[in-house]
N, C-alpha and C positions, 0 to 999 in steps of 0.2 A: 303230522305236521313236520314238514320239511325243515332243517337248519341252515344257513348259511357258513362253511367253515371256509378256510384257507386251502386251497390246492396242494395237493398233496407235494410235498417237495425231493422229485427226482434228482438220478445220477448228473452231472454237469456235462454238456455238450457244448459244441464247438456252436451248432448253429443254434443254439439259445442266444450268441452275441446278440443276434441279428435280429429273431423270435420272440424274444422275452423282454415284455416292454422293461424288464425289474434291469437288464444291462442294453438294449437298445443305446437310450439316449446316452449313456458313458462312453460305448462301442463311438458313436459318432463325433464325441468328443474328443475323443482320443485319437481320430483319424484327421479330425481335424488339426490337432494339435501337431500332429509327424509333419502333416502335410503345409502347416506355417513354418516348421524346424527347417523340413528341407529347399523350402524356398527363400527364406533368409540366410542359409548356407550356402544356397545358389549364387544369389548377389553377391554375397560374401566374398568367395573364390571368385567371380567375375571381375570382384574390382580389385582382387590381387592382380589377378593374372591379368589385370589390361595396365595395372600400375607397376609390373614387374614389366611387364612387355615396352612400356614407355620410360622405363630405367628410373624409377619413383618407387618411393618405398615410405608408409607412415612412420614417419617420425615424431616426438615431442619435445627433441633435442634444442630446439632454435628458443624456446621459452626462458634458457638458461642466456642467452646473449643478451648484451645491452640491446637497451628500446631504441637509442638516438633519437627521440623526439617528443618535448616536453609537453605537461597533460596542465589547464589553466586552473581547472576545479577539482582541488582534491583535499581528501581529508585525512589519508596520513602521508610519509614522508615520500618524495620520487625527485629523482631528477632524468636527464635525459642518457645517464650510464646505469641507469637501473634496470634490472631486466626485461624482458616481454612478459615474465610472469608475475612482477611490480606492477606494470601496468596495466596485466588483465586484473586484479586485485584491486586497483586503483578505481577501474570500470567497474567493477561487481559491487563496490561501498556505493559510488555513485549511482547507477542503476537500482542500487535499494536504497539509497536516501530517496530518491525521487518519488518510487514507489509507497514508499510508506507514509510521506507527507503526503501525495495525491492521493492516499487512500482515504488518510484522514478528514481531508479539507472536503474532498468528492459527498462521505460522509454527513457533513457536518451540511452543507449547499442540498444535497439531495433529499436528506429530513426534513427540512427548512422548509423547502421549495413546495415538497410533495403532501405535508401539513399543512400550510398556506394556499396553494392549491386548493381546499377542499373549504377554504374560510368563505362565510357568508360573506364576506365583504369581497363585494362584484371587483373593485380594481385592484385587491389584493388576489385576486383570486386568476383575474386576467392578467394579472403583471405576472405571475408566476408560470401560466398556462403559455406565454409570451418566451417563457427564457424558456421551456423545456424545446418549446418546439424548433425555435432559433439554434439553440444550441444543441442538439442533437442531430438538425437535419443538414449540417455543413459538417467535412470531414475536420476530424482532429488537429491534421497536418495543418490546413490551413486556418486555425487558430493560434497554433502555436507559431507561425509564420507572423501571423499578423499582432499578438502581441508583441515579438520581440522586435518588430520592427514600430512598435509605437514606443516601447521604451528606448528605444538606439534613436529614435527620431526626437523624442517630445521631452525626455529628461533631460534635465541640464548635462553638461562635462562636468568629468570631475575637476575640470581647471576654476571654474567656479568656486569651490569652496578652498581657493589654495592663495597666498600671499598673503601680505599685513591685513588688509583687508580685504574679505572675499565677499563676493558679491549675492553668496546664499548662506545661510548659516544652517550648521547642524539643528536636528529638528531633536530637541530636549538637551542638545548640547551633549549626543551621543548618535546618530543617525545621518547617515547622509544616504540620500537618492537620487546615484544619476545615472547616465548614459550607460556605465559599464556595469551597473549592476546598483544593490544596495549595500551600504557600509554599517556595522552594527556592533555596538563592545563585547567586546571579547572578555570570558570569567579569567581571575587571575586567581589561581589555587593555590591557598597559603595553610601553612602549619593549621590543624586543626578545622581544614575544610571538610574529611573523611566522616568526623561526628556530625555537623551541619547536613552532610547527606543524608548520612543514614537516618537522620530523626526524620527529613523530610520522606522520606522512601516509607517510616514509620507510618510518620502521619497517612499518607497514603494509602498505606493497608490500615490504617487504624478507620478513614473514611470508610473505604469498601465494609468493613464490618459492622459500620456501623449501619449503613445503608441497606444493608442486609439485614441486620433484624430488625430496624425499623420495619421494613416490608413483611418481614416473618410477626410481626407482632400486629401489623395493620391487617396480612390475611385468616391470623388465628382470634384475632379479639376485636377487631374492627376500631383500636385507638390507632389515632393516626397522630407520630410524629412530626415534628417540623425536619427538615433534610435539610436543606439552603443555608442557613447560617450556622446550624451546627458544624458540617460538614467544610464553609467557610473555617470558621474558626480552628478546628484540629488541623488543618493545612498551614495555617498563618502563625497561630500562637507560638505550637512547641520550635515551630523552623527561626520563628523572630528569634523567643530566648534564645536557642543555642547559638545562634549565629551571632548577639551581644555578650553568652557565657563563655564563648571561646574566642574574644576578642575579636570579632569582625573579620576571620580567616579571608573572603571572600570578598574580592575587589573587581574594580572593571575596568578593563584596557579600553578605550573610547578612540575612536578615527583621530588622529591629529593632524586637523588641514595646513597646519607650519612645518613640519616636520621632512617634507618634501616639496620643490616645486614644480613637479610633474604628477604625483600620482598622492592618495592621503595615503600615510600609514597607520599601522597599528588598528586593533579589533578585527572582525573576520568579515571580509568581502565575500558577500554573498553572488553571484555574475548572473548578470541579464539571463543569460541562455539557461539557467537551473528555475529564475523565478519565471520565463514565459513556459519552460518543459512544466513546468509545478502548476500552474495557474491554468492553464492550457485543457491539461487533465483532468483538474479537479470541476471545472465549470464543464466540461464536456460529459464526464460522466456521470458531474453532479446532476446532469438533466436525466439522464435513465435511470439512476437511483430514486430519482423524485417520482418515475413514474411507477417505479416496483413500490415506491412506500406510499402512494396513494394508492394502488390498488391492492396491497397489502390491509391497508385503512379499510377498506369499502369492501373487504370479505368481510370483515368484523360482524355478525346483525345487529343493525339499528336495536335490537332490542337490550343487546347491553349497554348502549349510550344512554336509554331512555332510564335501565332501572338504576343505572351509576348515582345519573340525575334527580332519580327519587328517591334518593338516598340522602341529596343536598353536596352531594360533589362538588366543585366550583369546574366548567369546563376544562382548563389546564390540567387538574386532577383528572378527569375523565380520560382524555387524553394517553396522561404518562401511566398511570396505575390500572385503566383498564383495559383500554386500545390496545397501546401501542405493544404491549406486552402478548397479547393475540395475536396479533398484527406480526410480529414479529416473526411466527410459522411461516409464512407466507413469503416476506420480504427477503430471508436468509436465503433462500437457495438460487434466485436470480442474484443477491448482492455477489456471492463467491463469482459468480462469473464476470462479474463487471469490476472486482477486485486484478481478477486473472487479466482483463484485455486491460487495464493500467499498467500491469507488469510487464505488456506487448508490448504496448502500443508505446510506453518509454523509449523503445528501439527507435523509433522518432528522431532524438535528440541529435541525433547527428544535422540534420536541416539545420538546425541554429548552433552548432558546434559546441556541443555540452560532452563533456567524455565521458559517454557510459558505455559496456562490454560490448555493442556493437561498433560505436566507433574507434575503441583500441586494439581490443581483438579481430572483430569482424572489418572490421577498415585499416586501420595503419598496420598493426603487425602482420595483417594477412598480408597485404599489398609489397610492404617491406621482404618479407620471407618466401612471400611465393608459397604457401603452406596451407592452400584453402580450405583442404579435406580436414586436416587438423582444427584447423582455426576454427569452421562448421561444425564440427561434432564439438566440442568446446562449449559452442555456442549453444547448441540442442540440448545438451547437458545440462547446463546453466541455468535456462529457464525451463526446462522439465523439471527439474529439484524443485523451483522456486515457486513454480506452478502446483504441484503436488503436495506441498509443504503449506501454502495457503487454503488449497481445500480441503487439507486434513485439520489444520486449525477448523475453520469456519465447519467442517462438518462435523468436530465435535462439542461447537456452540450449538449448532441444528439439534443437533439430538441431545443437549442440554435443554431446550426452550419446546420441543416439538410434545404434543399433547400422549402423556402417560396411560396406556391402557391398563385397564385393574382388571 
C-alpha cells in the first residue's frame, strides 16, 4: 500500500521562482509590484521635469497668505485676512457637516421608505415604490437646483419678519423661514452647563446599555422587555433634574426680528444653499437605500416571519427583533457605498454656492493662486482620507453583525 507524503524538499534554485507553484504566484507579484514602482516614478519625473521646463515648481507656500474673500456658512471663526488654509478648514467642517447630516437623514428616508415599500397596504406600498423610482432616476444636481430655487422663490424675505409689526411671526416664537435660509436659537452656555452635558451624554450610554441587555435577555430567556419608555425616560429625567439642580445653566438666543431693519439677528442662520445641499442628498439617496433595505428584507426566509409570528410576535416586533437584524448582513455593504457617493457627490455644492472644500480650495483659492496641481492633490487627499475612514467604520459594523461561523 502506497502512501501519499510531501516531496522531498531540494536545494533552492533560481528557476524554482518560476517552477514551483509554492513561489510562482509571489514571483508575479513581486513583478508586478517593480513594475507599478517604476511607472509611478515615471510620471513622477515627467511632471517635474515638464514643471521645471515651464519654470513651475510644487509649492504649498500660498496656504499661508490671506484668502481675500469671505465664506457665508461657517462654523468656526474667518474673515476675508484669514489664510487659504482658514478657509480650506472652513470648507473641510462644511463638507462634513453636510455629509454627516445627509448620511443621517438619507438613513432614516431610506429605512422608511424601503420597509413601507413592502407594506400590504397597495397605496402605501405604491406611494413608496413612486418616490424610489422618481428620485433616483433624475440626477442629484438637479434636485439640488431645484430645491434651492423653490426656497429663494416661495419663502418669504426676511424683511417680513422685521419692524413694529411684521407681517409673519416667528414660528414658536423662535424660528423663522425664509428666503435666505432658516433662523433657529442659538444655546447660551452658562456656569454649570459642562454637568448638564455630561449627565445627558450619560444617559445616553446609560440607553445603549440598556438596550443591550434587554436584547441579551430577550435572546437568552425569551422575556421581553419594554425599550420605548424606559429608554424615553433615562434620556429626559436625569438631563431635566440637572438642568433645574444647576440652576437652569442653559438658555436660548432666539432670532430677534427688532433688532435690525435689514437682516434678524441673533440665534444661528442656517442658509438656503446647506438646507437644499442637505435635503437634496438625503431624498436622493434615501431612494437607493430604500431599495438595498428592501432587498436586504426579502433575503430574510419567509420562514422566520412565519415562526416570529407563531410565537405571538406583534408584526412591528417581527420586523425590528427578527428581520431587520438579518436583514442587516445584506444591507451594510451596499449602504458604505451610498455613504461614500454623499461624501462625493457634496462636491455639488458649489451650484447653489455653499462653501465646502471644492468651492474654496478647489474654486476660489485655486483660481486666486494659480496653484492647481496643489490645490488637486489637496483635494484627492481630502476625500481619500474621508472615504477610507467611512468604510473602515461601516466595515467594522459588517463584521460586527455578519453571521459567526463555530
Amino acid at each position: 500500500m502506497s502512501t501519499i507524503t510531501d516531496p522531498p524538499q531540494g536545494p533552492f534554485k533560481v528557476s524554482m521562482l518560476f517552477n514551483d507553484t509554492r513561489y510562482r504566484s509571489l514571483t508575479f507579484q513581486a513583478i508586478a509590484l517593480v513594475l507599478l514602482i517604476v511607472a509611478f516614478a515615471y510620471l513622477a519625473s515627467n511632471l517635474m521635469s515638464n514643471l521645471a521646463a515651464a519654470g513651475l515648481n510644487i509649492s504649498y507656500d500660498f496656504l499661508s497668505n490671506p484668502s481675500g474673500y469671505d465664506i457665508n456658512q461657517r462654523l468656526i471663526e474667518y474673515d476675508s485676512q484669514s489664510s487659504h488654509m482658514r478657509a480650506a478648514w472652513v470648507g473641510i467642517i462644511n463638507t462634513l457637516l453636510v455629509a454627516f447630516l445627509a448620511c443621517i437623514t438619507a438613513t432614516v428616508f431610506g429605512v422608511l421608505a424601503g420597509v413601507l415599500r413592502l407594506s400590504n397596504n397597495w397605496l402605501v406600498s405604491k406611494l413608496m415604490a413612486f418616490y424610489v423610482e422618481i428620485f433616483r432616476n433624475i440626477p442629484v444636481l438637479i434636485w439640488i437646483i431645484i430645491i434651492f430655487t423653490i426656497m429663494t422663490a416661495v419663502m418669504p424675505g426676511a424683511r417680513s419678519y422685521l419692524g413694529e409689526d411684521p407681517e409673519a411671526d416667528l414660528l414658536f416664537g423662535y424660528f423663522a423661514f425664509t428666503n435666505r435660509g432658516v433662523y433657529a436659537p442659538a444655546p447660551i452656555w452658562g456656569p454649570g452647563s459642562g454637568v448638564v452635558v455630561g449627565v445627558f451624554i450619560a444617559s445616553l450610554i446609560g440607553i445603549f446599555a440598556y438596550r443591550k441587555y434587554a436584547q441579551h435577555l430577550l435572546y437568552s430567556t425569551g422575556k421581553l422587555l419594554p425599550v420605548g419608555w424606559p429608554s424615553l425616560a433615562l434620556l429626559i429625567v436625569p438631563s431635566v433634574l440637572a438642568y433645574f439642580i444647576m440652576g437652569q445653566p442653559i438658555g436660548l438666543d432666539a432670532p430677534d426680528p427688532l433688532a435690525n431693519r435689514f437682516n434678524l439677528r441673533g440665534g444661528i442662520q442656517i442658509g438656503a444653499p446647506l438646507i437644499a445641499l442637505w435635503f437634496a442628498l438625503s431624498i436622493y439617496t434615501g431612494a437607493f437605500i430604500a431599495e438595498n433595505v428592501r432587498a436586504g428584507i426579502q433575503a430574510v426566509s419567509k420562514g422566520q416571519t412565519e415562526a416570529a409570528s407563531a410565537l405571538g410576535l406583534r408584526p412591528g416586533r417581527v420586523m425590528n427583533l427578527v428581520v431587520l437584524p438579518q436583514a442587516l448582513r445584506v444591507i451594510i455593504p451596499p449602504l458604505v457605498s451610498q455613504y461614500l457617493n454623499i461624501t462625493k457627490n457634496s462636491s455639488l455644492a458649489i451650484a447653489v454656492g455653499y462653501a465646502d472644500i471644492t468651492a474654496t480650495l478647489g474654486g476660489i483659492t485655486l483660481n486666486q493662486t494659480g496653484r492647481a496641481i496643489e490645490c488637486v492633490l489637496l483635494l484627492m487627499l481630502f476625500y481619500l482620507i474621508i472615504s477610507l475612514s467611512i468604510s473602515t467604520v461601516m466595515n467594522i459594523y459588517n463584521n460586527a453583525v455578519k453571521l459567526k461561523e463555530r
